[in-house]
C-alpha positions as a Markdown table, in Angstrom:
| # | Residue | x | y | z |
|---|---|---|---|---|
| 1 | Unk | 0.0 | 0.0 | 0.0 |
| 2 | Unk | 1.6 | 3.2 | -1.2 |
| 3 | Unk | 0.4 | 6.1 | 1.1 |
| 4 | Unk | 1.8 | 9.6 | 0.4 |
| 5 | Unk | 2.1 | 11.7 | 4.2 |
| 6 | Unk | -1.8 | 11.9 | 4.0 |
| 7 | Unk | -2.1 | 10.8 | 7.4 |
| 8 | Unk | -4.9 | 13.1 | 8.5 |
| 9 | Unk | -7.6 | 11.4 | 5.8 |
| 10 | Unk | -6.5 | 7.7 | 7.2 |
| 11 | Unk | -6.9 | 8.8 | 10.6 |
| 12 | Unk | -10.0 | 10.2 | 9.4 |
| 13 | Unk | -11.4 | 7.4 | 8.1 |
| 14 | Unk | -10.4 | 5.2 | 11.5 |
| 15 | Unk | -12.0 | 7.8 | 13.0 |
| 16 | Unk | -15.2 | 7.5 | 11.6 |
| 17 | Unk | -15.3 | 4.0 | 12.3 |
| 18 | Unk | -14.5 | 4.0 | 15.8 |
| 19 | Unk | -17.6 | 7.3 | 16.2 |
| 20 | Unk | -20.1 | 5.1 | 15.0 |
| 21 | Unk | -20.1 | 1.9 | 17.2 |
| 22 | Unk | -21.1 | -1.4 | 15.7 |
| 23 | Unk | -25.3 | -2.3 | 16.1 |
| 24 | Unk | -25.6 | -5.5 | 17.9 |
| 25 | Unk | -29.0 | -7.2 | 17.5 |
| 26 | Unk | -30.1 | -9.8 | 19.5 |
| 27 | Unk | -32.5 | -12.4 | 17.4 |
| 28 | Unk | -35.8 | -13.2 | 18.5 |
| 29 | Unk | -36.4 | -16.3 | 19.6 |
| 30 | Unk | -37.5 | -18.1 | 16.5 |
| 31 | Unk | -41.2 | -19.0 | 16.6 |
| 32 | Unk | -41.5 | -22.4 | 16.4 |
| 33 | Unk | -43.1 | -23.5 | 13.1 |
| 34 | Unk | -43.6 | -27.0 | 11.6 |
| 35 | Unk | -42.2 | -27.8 | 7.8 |
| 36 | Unk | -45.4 | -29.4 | 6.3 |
| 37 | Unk | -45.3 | -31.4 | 2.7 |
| 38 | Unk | -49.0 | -31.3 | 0.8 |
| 39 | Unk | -48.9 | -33.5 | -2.0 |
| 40 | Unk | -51.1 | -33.4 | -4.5 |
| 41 | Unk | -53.4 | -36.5 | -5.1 |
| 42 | Unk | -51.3 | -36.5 | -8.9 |
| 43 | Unk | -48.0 | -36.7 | -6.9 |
| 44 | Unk | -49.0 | -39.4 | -4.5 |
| 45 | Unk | -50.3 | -41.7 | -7.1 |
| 46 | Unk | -47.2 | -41.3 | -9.0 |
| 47 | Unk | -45.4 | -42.3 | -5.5 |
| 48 | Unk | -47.0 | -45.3 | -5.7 |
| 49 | Unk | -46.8 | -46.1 | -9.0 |
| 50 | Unk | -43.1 | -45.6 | -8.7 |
| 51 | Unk | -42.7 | -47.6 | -5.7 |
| 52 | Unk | -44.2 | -50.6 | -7.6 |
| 53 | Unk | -41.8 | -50.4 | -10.3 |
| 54 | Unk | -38.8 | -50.2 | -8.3 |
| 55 | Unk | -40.5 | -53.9 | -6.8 |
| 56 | Unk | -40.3 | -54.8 | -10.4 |
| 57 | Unk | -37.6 | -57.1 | -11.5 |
| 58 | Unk | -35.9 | -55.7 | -14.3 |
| 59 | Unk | -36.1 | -58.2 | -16.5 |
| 60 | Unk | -39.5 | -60.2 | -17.3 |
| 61 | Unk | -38.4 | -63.7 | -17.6 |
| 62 | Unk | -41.1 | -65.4 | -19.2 |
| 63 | Unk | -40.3 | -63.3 | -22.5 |
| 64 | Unk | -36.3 | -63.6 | -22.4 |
| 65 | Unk | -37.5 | -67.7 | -22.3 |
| 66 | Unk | -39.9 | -67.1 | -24.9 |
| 67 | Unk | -38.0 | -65.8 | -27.3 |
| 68 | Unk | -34.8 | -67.9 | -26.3 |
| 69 | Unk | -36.9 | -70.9 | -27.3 |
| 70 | Unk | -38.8 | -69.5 | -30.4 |
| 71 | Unk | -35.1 | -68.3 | -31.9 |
| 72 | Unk | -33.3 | -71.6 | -30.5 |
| 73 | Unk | -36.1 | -73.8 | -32.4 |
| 74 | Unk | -36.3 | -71.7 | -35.4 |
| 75 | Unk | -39.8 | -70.7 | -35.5 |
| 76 | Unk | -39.1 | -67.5 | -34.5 |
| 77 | Unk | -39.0 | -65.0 | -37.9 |
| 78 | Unk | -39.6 | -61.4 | -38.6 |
| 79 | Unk | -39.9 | -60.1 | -42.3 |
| 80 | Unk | -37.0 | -57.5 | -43.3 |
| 81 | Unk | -39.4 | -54.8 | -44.0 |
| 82 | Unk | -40.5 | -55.4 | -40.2 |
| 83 | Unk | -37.5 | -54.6 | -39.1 |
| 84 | Unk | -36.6 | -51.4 | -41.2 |
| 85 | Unk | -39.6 | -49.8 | -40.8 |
| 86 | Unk | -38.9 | -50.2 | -37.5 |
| 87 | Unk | -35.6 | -49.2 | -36.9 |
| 88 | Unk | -36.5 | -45.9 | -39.7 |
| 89 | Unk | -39.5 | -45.2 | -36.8 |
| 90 | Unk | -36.8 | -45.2 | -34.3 |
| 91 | Unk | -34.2 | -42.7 | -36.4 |
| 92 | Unk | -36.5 | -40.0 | -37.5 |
C-alpha cells in the first residue's frame, strides 16, 4: 500500500469507524413452526406407481424364455421390412 504523508484522511477514516459503534442485535427467539409437505393426489399416485416399479424385476423372464426358445427352435421369424420400418421409426 503506497500512502503519500496523507495521514490526516487515514486517521479520518479510522476515525469515523471507531464514532459510530457497531449495532448488535439480539435475534428473537425463532417461533417455532412445523415444515409441512402437501402432495397433491397427482403426486401421490405417481409415488405409488413408482414404488411398484422399483418392486419390479428388471427383466421379465417369461419373455427372455420365450424368445430364447422361439429363436433356438427356429420358428421365431420377422420379415426384413418389419424390421426397417422399424428401426427408420426409431431414427426419425
Amino acid at each position: 500500500m503506497y500512502i503519500n504523508n496523507n495521514v490526516q484522511s487515514i486517521a479520518g477514516a479510522y476515525a469515523l469507524n471507531s464514532a459510530t459503534p457497531a449495532k448488535r442485535t439480539t435475534a428473537a427467539a425463532p417461533a417455532s413452526f412445523k415444515d409441512e409437505v402437501h402432495l397433491s393426489s397427482e403426486a401421490q399416485s405417481f409415488h405409488e406407481m413408482l414404488k411398484e416399479l422399483k418392486g419390479m424385476d428388471d427383466v421379465r423372464q417369461d419373455k427372455v424364455d420365450f424368445y430364447t426358445a422361439a429363436i433356438e427352435n427356429g420358428s421365431y421369424d420377422v420379415p426384413a421390412a418389419n424390421i426397417a420400418s422399424r428401426m427408420m421409426s426409431l431414427r426419425f
